[in-house]
N, C-alpha and C positions, 0 to 999 in steps of 0.2 A: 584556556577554555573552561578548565573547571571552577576560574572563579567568575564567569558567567552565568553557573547555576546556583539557584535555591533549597533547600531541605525538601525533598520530595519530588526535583525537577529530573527530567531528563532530556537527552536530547536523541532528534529521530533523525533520519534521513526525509527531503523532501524531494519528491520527483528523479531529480539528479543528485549525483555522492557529493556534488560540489552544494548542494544545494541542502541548511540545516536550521532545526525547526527547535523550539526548547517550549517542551510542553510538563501538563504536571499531573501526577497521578490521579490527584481525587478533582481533577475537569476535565470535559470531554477533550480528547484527539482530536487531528485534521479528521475527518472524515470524508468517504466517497464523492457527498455534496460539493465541498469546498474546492475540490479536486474536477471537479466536472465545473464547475462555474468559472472558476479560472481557469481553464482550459479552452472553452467557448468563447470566454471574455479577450483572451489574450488574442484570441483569430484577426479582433477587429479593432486593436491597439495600434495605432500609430508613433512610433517616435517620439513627435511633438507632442501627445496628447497630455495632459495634467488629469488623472485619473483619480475620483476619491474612493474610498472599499468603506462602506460605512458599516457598521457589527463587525469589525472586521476582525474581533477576538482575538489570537494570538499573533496574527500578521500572516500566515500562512497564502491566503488569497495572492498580497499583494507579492512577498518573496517569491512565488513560484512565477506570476506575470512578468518581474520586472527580470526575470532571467532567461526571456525572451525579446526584448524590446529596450527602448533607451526613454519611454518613456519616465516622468516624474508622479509620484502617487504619494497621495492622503489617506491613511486610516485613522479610523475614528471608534474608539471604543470605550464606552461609559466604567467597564469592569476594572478596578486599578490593577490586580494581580494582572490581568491578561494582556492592558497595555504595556505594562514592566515587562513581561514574557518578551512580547512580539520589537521593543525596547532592544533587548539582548539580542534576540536573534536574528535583527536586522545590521548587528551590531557584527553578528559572529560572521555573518553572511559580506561582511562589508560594502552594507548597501545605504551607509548613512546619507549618501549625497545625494538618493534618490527619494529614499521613504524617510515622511516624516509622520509619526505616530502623535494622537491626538487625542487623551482622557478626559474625553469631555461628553457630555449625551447628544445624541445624535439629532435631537430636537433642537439644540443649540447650534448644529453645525454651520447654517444659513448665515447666521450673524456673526458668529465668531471667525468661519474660514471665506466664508464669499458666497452671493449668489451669482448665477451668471456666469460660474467661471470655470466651469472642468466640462470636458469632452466626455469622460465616463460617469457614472455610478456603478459599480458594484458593488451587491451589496446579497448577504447571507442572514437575511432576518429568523427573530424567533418565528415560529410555525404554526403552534398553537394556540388557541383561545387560552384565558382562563377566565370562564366563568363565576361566579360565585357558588363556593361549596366544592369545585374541583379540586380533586387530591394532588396534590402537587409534586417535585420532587421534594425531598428534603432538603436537599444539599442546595442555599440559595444559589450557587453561581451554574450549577444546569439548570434550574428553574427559571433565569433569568434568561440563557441562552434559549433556551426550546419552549419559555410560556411568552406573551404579549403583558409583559408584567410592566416594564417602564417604556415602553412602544410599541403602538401595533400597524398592524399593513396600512392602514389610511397617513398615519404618521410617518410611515417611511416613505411613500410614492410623492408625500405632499414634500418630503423634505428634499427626496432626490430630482423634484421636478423645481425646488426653488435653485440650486445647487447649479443647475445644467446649463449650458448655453443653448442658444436654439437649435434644433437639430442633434442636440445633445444626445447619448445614447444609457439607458438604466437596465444593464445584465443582471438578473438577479432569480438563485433559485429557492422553489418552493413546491409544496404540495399541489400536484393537480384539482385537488377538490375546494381548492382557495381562488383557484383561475379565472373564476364569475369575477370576486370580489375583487383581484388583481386588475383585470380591465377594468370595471367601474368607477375604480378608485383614482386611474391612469385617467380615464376623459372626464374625471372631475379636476385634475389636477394637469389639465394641459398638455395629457402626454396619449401616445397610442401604441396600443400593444401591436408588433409589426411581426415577430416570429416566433412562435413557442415551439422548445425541442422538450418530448417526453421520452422518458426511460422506462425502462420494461426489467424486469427481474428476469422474465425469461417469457420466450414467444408466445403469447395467449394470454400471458396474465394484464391485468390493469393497469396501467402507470402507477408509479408509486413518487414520481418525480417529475417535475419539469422544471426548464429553464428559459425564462423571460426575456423576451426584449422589446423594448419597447423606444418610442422617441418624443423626444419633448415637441410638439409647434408640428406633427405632422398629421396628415390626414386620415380619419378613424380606419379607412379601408384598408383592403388590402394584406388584409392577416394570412400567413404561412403556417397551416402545423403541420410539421414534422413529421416524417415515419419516425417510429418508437424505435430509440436503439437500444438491444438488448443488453444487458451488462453481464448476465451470470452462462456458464456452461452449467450442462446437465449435473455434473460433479459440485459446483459450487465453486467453483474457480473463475477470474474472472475472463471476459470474451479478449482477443486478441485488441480490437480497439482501445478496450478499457484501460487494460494491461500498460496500452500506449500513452496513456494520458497520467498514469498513476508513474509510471517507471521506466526511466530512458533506459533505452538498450544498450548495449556493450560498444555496437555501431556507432553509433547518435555518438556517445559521447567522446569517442574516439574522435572522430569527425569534429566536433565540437572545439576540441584541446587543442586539435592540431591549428585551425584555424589563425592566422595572423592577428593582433592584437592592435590595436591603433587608439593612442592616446589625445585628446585635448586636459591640458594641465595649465593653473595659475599658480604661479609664483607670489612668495613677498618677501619684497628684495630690502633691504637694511636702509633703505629711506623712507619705507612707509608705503612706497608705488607697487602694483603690481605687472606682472608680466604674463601675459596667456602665447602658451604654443604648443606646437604639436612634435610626437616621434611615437615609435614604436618599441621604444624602452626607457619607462620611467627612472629606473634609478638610474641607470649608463646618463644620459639627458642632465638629471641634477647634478650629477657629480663632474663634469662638463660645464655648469654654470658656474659652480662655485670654485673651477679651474680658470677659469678666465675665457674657455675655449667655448661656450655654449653663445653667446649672443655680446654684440655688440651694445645693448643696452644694458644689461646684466652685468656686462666684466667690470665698470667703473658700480657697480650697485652690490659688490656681494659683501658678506652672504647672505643667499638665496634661501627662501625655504615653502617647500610646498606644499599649502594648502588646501586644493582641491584638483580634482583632474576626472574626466571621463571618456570609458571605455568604448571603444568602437570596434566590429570586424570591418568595417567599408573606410577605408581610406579619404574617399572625397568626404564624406560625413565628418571625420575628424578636423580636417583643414576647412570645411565649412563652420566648423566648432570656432575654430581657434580665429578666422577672417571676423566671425559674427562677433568674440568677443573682443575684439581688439579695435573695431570699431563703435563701439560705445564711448562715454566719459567716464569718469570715474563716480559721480553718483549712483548712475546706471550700476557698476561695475557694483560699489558697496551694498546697494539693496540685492543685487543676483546674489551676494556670498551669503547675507545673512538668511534672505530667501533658502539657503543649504544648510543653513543654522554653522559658517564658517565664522570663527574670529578672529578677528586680524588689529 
């Protein structure tokens, strides 16, 4: 673990104890924002969805989603210390099969990753203008985070509407006082704002926050806002909701652990072929194949060694894993591994 950090890193807890974030002292923390966006985002995650997190700065967004779901996700982040960060901690979190991190500007991402092709966007853009003569921070990587210094809101609605499939969905939060230009920029760019949720510091005061959604190819009507939920108690502690979304309980996570664990795993077996099947104990399973007693195809092929596998709680999900991939070819098969960035 420790040589996972850098000179001035640390690492936090995210959400859950299982769940670890490596951040750095002189750049911002996950914050409340990020924490409530993924949280929203995650509601309307599907499994199958291929999800991109664009500003997705340390990877935070996507490790807290993807610890909900079996979905596959794209971050994309211009800042190189911050992709390296969120690099590691996808790494510590052993989520390499899912998230692939991507140091590129998010202007580029159309062409470089695909248009047309991901179910989500989220995305956690900088916030502010910066007009000419505006004091800025000093430190360039908050100024880059919190100014419209290398992208701004027209730039990202246009990038997350070429990105999307149709019907495609773009979670994304922001200042309520930006929310004119958020819609306008959306039915310039083929998309319509469908539900905005605003946050309240406490009952009476302003929004100080909201969170977007919006759909690519749907009909301008039909907008939702939200009642405003409050986040703070009188004290300055936060409301029992928030509490929930910031930090799993003692319950949850008990609950969580206890759970049955259900595998689809691929082999590569000492001829070069691979092998995909399913159990509910990874290492028991290899150690079984390279006994001779795991598979009939296997015992004349060892040794076995495994390169990829994913986690299921639902039983039939895993054996629909393992049927889906064992009926491909092996072209099929060699683009899905690389696709995971596996070598073989």
């Amino acid at each position: 673990m420790i040589d996972l950090l850098k000179s001035g890193e640390r690492i936090d807890y995210l959400y859950s104890d299982d769940l670890r974030i490596i951040q750095a002292k002189d750049a911002f923390a996950v914050t409340l924002d990020t924490m409530l966006l993924s949280y929203f985002a995650k509601e309307k995650i599907h499994d199958n969805y291929h999800v991109i997190d664009l500003c997705s700065g340390n990877g935070a967004a996507s490790i807290y989603m993807a610890y909900f779901n079996r979905a596959h996700y794209d971050t994309v982040e211009i800042q190189n210390d911050l992709a390296d960060q969120a690099k590691r901690s996808i790494e510590l979190n052993e989520l390499e099969n899912r998230i692939d991190v991507h140091n590129i500007d998010a202007l580029d991402a159309p062409q470089k990753l695909g248009k047309d092709k991901f179910d989500m966007v989220v995305v956690n853009p900088p916030y502010f203008k910066a007009p000419k003569g505006h004091v800025l921070n000093p430190d360039k990587k908050k100024a880059i985070a919190r100014h419209e210094l290398l992208i701004d809101l027209n730039g990202i609605i246009d990038v997350a509407s070429q990105m999307l499939k149709m019907k495609g969905k773009m979670i994304m939060v922001h200042r309520p006082e930006r929310l004119g230009e958020i819609m306008h920029f959306c039915l310039n760019h083929n998309m319509s704002v469908k539900t905005v949720q605003p946050f309240v510091s406490r009952r009476g005061d302003n929004s100080n926050l909201i969170i977007v959604e919006a759909i690519r190819n749907a009909a301008s009507d039909g907008v939702v806002l939200r009642d405003a939920i409050e986040v703070h108690n009188l004290d300055g502690t936060f409301k029992p909701e928030i509490q929930k979304i910031i930090k799993q309980s003692s319950d949850e996570r008990i609950k969580h652990h206890q759970k049955q664990k259900y595998y689809f795993y691929c082999l590569l077996c000492s001829d070069g072929s691979f092998y995909g099947g399913f159990t509910n104990d990874l290492k028991h399973r290899l150690e079984m194949h390279n006994s001779g007693k795991g598979a009939k195809y296997t015992k004349a092929r060892r040794p076995v060694k495994l390169i990829y596998y994913e986690e299921f709680e639902d039983k039939k999900l895993a054996l629909k894993r393992e049927y889906w991939f064992k009926h491909h070819d092996r072209k099929w098969k060699e683009k899905f591994l690389r696709e995971h960035n596996i070598k073989f």
